[in-house]
C-alpha positions in Angstrom: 0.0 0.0 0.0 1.5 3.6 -1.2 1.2 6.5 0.8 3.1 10.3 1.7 3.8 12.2 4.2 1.8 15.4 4.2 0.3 18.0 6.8 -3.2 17.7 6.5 -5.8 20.1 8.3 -7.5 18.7 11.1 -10.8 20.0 9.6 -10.8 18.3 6.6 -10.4 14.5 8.7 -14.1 13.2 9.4 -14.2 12.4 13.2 -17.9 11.2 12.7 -16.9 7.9 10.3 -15.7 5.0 11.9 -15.5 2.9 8.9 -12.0 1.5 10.2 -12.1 1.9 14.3 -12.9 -0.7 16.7 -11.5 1.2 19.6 -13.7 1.4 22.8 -11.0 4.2 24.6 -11.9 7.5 24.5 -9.2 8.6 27.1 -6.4 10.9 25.3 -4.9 12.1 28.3 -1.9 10.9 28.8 -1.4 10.6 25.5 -2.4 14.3 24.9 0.3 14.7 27.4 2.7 13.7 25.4 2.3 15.1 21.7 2.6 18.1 24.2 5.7 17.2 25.4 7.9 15.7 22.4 5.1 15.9 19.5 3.6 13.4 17.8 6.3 10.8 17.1 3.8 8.3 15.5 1.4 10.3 12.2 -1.8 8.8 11.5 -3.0 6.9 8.3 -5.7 8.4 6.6 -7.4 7.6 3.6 -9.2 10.5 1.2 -12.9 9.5 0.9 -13.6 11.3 -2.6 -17.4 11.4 -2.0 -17.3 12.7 1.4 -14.2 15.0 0.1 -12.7 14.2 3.8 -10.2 12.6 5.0 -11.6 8.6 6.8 -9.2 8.0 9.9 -7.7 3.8 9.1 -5.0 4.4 12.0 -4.7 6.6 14.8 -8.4 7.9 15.9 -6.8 8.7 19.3 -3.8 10.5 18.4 -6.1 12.6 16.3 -8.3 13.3 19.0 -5.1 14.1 21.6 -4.0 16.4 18.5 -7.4 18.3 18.4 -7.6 18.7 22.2 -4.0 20.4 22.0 -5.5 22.9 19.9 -3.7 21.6 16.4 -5.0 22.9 13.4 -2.9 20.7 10.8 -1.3 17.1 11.8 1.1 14.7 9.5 -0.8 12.1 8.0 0.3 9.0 6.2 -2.1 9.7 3.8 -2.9 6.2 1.6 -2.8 6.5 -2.4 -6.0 5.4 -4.3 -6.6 1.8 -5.2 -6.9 -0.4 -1.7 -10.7 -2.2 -0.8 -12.2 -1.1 2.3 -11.3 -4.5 3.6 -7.5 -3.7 2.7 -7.7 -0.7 4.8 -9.6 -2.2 7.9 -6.9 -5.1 7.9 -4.4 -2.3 8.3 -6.4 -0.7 11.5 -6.9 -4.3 12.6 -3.1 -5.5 12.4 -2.4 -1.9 14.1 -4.6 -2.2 16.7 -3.1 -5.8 17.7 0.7 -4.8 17.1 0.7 -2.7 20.2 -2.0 -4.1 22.5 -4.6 -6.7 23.1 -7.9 -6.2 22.3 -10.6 -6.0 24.9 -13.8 -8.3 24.0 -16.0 -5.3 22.6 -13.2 -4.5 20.4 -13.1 -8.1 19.4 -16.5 -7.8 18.6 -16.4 -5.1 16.6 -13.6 -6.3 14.5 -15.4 -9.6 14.4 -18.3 -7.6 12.6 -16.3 -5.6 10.2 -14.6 -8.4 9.4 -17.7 -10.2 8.2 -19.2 -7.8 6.0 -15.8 -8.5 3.7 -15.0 -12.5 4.2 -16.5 -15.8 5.0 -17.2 -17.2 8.3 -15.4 -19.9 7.7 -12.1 -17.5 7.1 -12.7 -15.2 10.0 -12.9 -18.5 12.3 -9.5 -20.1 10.9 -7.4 -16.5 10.2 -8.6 -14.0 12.1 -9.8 -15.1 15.2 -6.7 -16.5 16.4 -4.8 -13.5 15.2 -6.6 -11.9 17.9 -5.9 -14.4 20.7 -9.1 -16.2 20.4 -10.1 -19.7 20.0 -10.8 -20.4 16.2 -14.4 -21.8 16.0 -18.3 -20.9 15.7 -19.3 -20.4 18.9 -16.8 -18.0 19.3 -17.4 -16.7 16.4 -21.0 -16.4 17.2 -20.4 -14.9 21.1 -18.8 -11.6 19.4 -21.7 -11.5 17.5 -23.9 -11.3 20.5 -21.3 -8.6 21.8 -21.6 -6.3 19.2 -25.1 -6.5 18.7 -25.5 -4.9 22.5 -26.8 -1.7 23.7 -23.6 1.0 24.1 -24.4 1.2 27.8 -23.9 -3.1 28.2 -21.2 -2.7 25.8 -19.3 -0.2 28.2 -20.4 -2.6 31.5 -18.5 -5.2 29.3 -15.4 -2.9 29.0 -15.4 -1.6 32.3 -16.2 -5.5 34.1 -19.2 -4.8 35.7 -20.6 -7.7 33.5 -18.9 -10.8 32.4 -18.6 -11.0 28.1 -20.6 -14.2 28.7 -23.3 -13.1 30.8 -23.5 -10.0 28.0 -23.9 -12.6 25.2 -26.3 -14.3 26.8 -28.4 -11.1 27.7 -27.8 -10.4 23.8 -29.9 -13.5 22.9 
């Protein structure tokens, strides 16, 4: 996948579309603390969505965020040449995402569900749910289902452990 370097403005990224982010955190603090500090040592990827005429965020939702809430009017981007599918693009959030930390079930979830509106059960159970830790079969398969399909507020009580990921999958049903 091609892509520059440029300095894009921060108004011209769409905040809104999260075509490619499975991220539950919000939290930019500490991370807003340090593009203070030393700057933002790791730019974004971003992909131009000609119909929108904005930029969709594929890496780095929280960055951007910590960017914004330091007041930054333009950012670097990695911003990706034409040509890749959508599901070329999530794969690079997902392989992002899970080359620096583990995913926490909603996350799982959500990926789970993005994942199946470009490839087969069959392939998501054999190559990506192991990729993210999990145990490569249906039920498991069908449990992030259930996850995803829940209201935000159970989805957060997931996050947070107030409720088990099984006892949320079974509400689900």
């Amino acid at each position: 996948m091609e892509y520059s370097v440029k300095k894009v403005a921060v108004s011209s990224i769409n905040i809104e579309d999260k075509t490619f982010i499975i991220s539950t955190a919000d939290n930019t603090g500490n991370l807003q603390q340090s593009i203070e500090s030393i700057g933002l040592l790791n730019p974004p990827y971003l992909y131009f969505d000609s119909l929108q005429q904005q930029y969709q965020i594929v890496c780095g939702y929280r960055r951007i965020q910590a960017c914004r809430a330091c007041g930054w009017q333009q950012i670097p981007a990695c911003v990706i040449g034409q040509g890749p599918s959508q599901s070329e693009l999530f794969l690079m959030s997902l392989h992002d995402n899970l080359a620096h930390r583990t995913l926490n079930p909603i996350e799982q979830a959500r990926a789970a569900t993005k994942l199946l509106t470009c490839f087969s059960e069959e392939t998501i159970i054999k190559n990506y749910l192991p990729l993210m830790g999990l145990h490569p079969n249906f039920k498991t398969l069908d449990k992030l289902r259930h996850l995803a399909a829940l209201q935000p507020a159970m989805q957060d009580a997931v996050v947070h452990g107030t409720i088990s990921e099984t006892v949320a999958a079974k509400l689900a049903d």
